[in-house]
MIDOTI-815971 format. One record per residue: residue number from 0; y, z, x of N, C-alpha, C, CB in turn. Coordinates in Angstrom, 3 decimals. Atoms other than C-alpha are relative to their C-alpha. Glycine has a CB too. Layout:
N
+------+----------+----------+----------+----------+----------+----------+----------+----------+----------+----------+----------+----------+
: resi :     n.py :     n.pz :     n.px :    ca.py :    ca.pz :    ca.px :     c.py :     c.pz :     c.px :    cb.py :    cb.pz :    cb.px :
+------+----------+----------+----------+----------+----------+----------+----------+----------+----------+----------+----------+----------+
:  NUM :        Y :        Z :        X :        Y :        Z :        X :        Y :        Z :        X :        Y :        Z :        X :
...
+------+----------+----------+----------+----------+----------+----------+----------+----------+----------+----------+----------+----------+
***
This chain:
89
+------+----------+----------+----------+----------+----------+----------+----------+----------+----------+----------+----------+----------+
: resi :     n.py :     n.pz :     n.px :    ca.py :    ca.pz :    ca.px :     c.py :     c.pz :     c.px :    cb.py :    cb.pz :    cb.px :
+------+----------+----------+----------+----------+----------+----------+----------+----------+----------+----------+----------+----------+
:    0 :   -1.085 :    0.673 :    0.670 :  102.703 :   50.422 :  133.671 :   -0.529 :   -1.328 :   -0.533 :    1.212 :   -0.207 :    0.956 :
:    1 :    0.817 :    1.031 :    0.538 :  101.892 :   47.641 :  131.420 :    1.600 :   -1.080 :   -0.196 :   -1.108 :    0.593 :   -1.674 :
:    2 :   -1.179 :    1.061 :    0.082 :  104.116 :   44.494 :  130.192 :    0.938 :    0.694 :   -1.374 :   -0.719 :   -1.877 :   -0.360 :
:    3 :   -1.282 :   -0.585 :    1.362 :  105.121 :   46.788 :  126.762 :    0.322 :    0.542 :    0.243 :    0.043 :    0.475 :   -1.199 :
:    4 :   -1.309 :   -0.934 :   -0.860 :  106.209 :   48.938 :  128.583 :    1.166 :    0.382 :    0.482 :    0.041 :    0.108 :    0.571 :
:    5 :   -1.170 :    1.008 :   -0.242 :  108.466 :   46.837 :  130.226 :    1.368 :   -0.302 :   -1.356 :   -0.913 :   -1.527 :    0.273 :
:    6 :   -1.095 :    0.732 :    1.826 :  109.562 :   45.493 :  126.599 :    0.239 :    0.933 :   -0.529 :   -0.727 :   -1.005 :   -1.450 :
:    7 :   -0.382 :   -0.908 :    0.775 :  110.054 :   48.682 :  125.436 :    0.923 :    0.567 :    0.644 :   -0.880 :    0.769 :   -0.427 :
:    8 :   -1.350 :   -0.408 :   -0.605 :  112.305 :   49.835 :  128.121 :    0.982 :   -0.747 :   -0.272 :    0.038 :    0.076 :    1.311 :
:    9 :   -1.584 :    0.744 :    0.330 :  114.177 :   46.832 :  127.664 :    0.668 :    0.175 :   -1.254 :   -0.038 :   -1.547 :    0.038 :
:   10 :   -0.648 :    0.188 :    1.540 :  114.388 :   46.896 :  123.774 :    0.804 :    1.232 :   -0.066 :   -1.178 :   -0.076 :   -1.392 :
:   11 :   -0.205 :   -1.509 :    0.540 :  115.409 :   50.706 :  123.959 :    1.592 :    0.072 :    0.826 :   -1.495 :    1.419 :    0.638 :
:   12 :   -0.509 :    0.265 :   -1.627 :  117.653 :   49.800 :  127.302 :    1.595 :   -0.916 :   -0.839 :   -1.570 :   -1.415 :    1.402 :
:   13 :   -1.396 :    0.895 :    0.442 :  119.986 :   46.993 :  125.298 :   -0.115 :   -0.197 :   -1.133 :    0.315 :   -1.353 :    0.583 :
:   14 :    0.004 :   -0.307 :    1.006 :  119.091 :   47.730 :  121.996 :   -0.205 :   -1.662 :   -0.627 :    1.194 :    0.954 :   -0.273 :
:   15 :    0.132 :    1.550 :    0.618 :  117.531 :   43.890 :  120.858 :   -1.403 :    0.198 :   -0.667 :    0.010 :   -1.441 :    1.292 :
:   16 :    0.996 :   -0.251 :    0.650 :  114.519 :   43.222 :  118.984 :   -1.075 :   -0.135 :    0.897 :   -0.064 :   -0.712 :   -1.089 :
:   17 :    0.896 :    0.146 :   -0.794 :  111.129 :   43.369 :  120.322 :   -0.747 :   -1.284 :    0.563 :   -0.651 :    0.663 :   -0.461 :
:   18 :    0.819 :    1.176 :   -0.064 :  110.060 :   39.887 :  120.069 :    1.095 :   -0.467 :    1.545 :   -0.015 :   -1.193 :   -1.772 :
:   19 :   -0.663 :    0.621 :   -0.786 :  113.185 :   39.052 :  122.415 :    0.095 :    1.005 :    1.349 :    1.273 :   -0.418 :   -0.705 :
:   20 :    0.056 :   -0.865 :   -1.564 :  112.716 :   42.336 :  124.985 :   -1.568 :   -0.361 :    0.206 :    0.383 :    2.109 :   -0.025 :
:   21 :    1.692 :   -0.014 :   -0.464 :  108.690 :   41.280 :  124.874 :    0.172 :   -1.394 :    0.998 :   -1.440 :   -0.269 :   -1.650 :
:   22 :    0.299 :    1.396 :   -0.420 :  109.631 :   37.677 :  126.200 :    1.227 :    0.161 :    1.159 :    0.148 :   -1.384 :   -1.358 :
:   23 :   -0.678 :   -0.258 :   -1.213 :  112.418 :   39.084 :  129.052 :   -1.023 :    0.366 :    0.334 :    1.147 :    0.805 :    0.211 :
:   24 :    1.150 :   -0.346 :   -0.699 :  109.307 :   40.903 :  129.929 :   -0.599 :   -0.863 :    0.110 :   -0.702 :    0.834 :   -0.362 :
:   25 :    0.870 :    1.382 :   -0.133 :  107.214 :   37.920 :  130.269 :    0.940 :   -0.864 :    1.099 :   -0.185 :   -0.948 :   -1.715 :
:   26 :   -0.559 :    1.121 :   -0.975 :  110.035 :   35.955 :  132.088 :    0.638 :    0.845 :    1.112 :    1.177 :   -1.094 :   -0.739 :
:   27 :   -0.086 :   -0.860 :   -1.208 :  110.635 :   38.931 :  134.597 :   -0.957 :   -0.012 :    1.073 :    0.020 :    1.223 :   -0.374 :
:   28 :    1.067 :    0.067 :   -0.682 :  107.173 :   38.898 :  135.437 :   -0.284 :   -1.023 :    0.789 :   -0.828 :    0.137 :   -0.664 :
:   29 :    0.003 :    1.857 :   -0.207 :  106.838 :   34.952 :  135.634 :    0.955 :    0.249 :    1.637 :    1.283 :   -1.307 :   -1.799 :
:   30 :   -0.354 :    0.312 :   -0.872 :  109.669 :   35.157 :  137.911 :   -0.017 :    1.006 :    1.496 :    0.995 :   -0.404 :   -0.518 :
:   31 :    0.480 :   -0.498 :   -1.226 :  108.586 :   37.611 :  140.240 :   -1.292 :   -0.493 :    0.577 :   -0.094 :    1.310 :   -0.128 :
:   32 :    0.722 :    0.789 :   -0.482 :  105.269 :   35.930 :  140.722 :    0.481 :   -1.366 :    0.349 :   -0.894 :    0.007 :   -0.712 :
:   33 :   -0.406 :    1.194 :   -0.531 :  106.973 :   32.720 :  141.073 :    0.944 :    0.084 :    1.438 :    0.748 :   -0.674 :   -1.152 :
:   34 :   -0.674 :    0.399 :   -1.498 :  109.059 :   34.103 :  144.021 :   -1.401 :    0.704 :    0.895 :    1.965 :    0.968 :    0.416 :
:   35 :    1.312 :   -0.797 :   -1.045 :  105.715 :   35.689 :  145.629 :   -0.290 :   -1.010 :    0.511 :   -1.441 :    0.785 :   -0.589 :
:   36 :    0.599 :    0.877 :   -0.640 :  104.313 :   32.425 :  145.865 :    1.150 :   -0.997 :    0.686 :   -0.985 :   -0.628 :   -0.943 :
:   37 :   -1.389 :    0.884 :   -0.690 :  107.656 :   30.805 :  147.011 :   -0.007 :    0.621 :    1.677 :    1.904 :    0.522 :   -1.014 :
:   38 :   -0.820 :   -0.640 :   -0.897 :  108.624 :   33.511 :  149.454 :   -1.369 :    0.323 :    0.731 :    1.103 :    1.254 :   -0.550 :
:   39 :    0.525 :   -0.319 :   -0.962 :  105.470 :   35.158 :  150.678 :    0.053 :    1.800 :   -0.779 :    0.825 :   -0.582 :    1.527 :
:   40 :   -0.840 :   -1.234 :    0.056 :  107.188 :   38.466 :  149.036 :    0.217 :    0.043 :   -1.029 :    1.099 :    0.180 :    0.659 :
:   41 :   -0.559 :   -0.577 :    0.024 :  109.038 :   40.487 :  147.505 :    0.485 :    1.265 :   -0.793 :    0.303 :   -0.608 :    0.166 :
:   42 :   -0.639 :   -1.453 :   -0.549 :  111.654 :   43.256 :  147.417 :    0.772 :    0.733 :   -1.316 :    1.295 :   -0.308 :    1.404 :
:   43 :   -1.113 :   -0.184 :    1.137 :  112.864 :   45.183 :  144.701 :    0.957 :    1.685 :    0.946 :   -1.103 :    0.440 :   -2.147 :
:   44 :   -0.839 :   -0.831 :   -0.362 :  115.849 :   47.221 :  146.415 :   -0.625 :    1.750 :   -0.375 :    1.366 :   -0.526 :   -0.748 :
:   45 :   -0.054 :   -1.307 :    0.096 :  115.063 :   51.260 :  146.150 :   -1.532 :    0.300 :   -0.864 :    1.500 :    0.467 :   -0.764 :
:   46 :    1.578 :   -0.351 :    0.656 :  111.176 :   51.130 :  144.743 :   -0.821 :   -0.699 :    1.020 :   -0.394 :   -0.675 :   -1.734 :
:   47 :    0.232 :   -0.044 :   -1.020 :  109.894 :   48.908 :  147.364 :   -0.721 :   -1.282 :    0.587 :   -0.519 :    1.066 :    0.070 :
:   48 :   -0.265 :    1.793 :   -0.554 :  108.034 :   45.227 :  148.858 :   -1.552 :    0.047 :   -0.573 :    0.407 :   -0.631 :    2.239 :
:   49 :    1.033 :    0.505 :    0.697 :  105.368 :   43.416 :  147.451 :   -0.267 :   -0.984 :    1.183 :    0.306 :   -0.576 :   -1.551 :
:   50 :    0.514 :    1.467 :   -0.592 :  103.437 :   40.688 :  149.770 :   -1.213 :   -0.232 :   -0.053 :    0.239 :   -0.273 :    1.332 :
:   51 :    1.450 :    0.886 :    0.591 :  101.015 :   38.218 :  149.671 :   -0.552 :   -0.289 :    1.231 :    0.209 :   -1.577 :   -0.960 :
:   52 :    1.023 :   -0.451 :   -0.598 :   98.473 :   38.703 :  152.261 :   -0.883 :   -0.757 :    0.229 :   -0.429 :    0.836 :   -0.466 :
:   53 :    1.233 :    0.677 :   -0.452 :   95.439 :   35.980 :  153.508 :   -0.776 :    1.310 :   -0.001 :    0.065 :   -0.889 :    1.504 :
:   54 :    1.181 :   -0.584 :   -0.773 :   91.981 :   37.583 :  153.796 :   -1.317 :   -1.066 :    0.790 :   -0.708 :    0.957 :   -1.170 :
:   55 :    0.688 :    0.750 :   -0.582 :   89.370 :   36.124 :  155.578 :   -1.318 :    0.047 :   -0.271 :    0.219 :    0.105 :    1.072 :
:   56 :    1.072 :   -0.258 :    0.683 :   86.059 :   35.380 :  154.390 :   -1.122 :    0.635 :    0.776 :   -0.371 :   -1.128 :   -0.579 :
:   57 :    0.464 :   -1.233 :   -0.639 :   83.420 :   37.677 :  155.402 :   -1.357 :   -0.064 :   -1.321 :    1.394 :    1.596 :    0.085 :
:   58 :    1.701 :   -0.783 :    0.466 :   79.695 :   39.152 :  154.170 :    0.256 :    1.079 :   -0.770 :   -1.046 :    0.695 :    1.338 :
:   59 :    0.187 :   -0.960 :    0.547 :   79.193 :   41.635 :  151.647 :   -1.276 :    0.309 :   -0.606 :    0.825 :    0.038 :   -0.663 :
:   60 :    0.781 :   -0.314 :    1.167 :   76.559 :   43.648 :  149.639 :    0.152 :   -0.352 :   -0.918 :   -0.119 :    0.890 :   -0.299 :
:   61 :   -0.144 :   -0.192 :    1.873 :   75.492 :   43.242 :  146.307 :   -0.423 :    1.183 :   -0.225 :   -0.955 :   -1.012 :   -1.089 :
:   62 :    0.222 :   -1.453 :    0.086 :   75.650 :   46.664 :  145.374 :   -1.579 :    0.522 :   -0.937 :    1.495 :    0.585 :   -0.813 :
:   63 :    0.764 :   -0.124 :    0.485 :   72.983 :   45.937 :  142.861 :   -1.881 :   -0.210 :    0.908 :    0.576 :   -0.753 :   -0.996 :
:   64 :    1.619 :    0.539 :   -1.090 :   70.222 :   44.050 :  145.233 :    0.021 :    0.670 :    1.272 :   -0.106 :   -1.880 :    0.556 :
:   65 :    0.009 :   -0.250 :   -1.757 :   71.522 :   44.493 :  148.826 :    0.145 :   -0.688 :   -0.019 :   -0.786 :    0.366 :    1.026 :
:   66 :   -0.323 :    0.874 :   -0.762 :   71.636 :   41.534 :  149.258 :    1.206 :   -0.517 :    0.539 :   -0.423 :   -0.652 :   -0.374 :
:   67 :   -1.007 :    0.668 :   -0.813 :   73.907 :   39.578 :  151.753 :    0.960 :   -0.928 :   -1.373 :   -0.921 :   -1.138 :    1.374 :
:   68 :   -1.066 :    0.934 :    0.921 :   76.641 :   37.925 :  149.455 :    1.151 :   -0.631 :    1.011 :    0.871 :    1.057 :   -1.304 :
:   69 :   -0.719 :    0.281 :   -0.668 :   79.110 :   35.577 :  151.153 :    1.502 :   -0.101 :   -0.595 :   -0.540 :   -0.940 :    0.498 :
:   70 :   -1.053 :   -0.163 :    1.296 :   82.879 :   36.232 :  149.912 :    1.005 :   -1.002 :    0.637 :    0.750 :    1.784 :   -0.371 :
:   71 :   -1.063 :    0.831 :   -0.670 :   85.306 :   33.193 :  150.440 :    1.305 :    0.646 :    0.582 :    0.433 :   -0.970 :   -0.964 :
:   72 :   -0.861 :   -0.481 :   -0.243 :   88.427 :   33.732 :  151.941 :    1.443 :   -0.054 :   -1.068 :    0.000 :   -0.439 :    1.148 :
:   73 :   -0.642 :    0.166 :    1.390 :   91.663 :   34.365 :  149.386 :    1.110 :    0.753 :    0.645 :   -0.782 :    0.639 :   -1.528 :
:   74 :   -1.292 :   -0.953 :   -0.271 :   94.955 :   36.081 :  149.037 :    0.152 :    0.695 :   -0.779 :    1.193 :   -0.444 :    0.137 :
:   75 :   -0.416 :   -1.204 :    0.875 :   95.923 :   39.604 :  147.671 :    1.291 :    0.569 :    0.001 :   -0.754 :    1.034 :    0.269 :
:   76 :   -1.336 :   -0.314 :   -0.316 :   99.020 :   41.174 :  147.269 :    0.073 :    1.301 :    0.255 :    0.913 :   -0.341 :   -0.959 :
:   77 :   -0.739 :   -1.033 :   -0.491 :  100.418 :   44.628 :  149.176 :    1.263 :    0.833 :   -0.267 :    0.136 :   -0.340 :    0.824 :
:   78 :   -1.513 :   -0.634 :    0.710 :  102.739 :   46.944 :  147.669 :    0.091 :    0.831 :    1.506 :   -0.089 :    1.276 :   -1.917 :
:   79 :   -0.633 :   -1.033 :   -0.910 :  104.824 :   49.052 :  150.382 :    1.060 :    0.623 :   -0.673 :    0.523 :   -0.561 :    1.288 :
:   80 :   -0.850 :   -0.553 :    0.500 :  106.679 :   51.772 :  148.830 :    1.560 :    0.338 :    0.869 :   -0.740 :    1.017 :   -0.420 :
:   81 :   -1.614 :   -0.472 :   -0.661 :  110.426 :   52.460 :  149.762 :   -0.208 :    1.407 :    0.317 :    1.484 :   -0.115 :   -1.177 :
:   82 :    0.005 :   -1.236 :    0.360 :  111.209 :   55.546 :  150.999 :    0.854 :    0.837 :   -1.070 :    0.131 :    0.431 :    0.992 :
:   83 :   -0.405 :   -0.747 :    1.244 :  113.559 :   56.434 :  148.048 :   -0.574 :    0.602 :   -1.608 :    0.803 :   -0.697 :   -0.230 :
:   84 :    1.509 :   -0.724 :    1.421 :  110.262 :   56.199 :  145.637 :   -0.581 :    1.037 :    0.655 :   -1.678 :   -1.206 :   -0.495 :
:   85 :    0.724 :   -0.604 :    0.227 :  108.578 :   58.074 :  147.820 :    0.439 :    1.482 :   -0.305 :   -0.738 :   -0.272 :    0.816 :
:   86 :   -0.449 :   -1.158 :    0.379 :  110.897 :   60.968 :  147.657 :    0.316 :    0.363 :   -1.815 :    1.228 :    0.057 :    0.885 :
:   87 :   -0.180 :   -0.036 :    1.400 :  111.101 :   60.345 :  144.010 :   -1.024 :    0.690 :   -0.638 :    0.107 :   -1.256 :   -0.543 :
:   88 :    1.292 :   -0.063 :    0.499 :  107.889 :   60.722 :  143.584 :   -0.554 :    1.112 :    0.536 :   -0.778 :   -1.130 :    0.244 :
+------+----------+----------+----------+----------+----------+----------+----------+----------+----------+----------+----------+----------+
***
């Protein structure tokens, strides 16, 4: 799924032009990353939870050399599906 995607469901969804369903898409997105980093989360009712995750830094290969690479520590985000997607799906 991409962001025109998005804008194309919407434009098709409430029948507006694309420039104005491309920029709900843009401020949908915005504000779901803006509550990730608020909350930690989140939840979209009947599809399913998003969170934001610490890792801890740690050793890796370089797949090219071998060698030891050291990877800082960071945060990723975790989708958990609902179970109403997964029966959807």
């Amino acid at each position: 799924m991409s962001k025109a995607f998005i804008a194309s469901v919407i434009q098709d969804s409430v029948e507006c032009t694309g420039v104005a369903a491309n920029q709900a898409a843009a401020d949908l997105i915005a504000a779901i990353v803006r509550e990730m980093k608020k909350e930690g989360g989140f939840t979209l009712p009947s599809f399913g939870t998003f969170t934001v995750r610490k890792t801890k830094a740690r050793k890796a290969l370089n797949p090219r050399t071998g060698e030891p690479v050291k990877v800082k520590a960071g945060k990723t985000v975790r989708f958990k599906a609902s179970p109403n997607l997964k029966k959807a799906v």
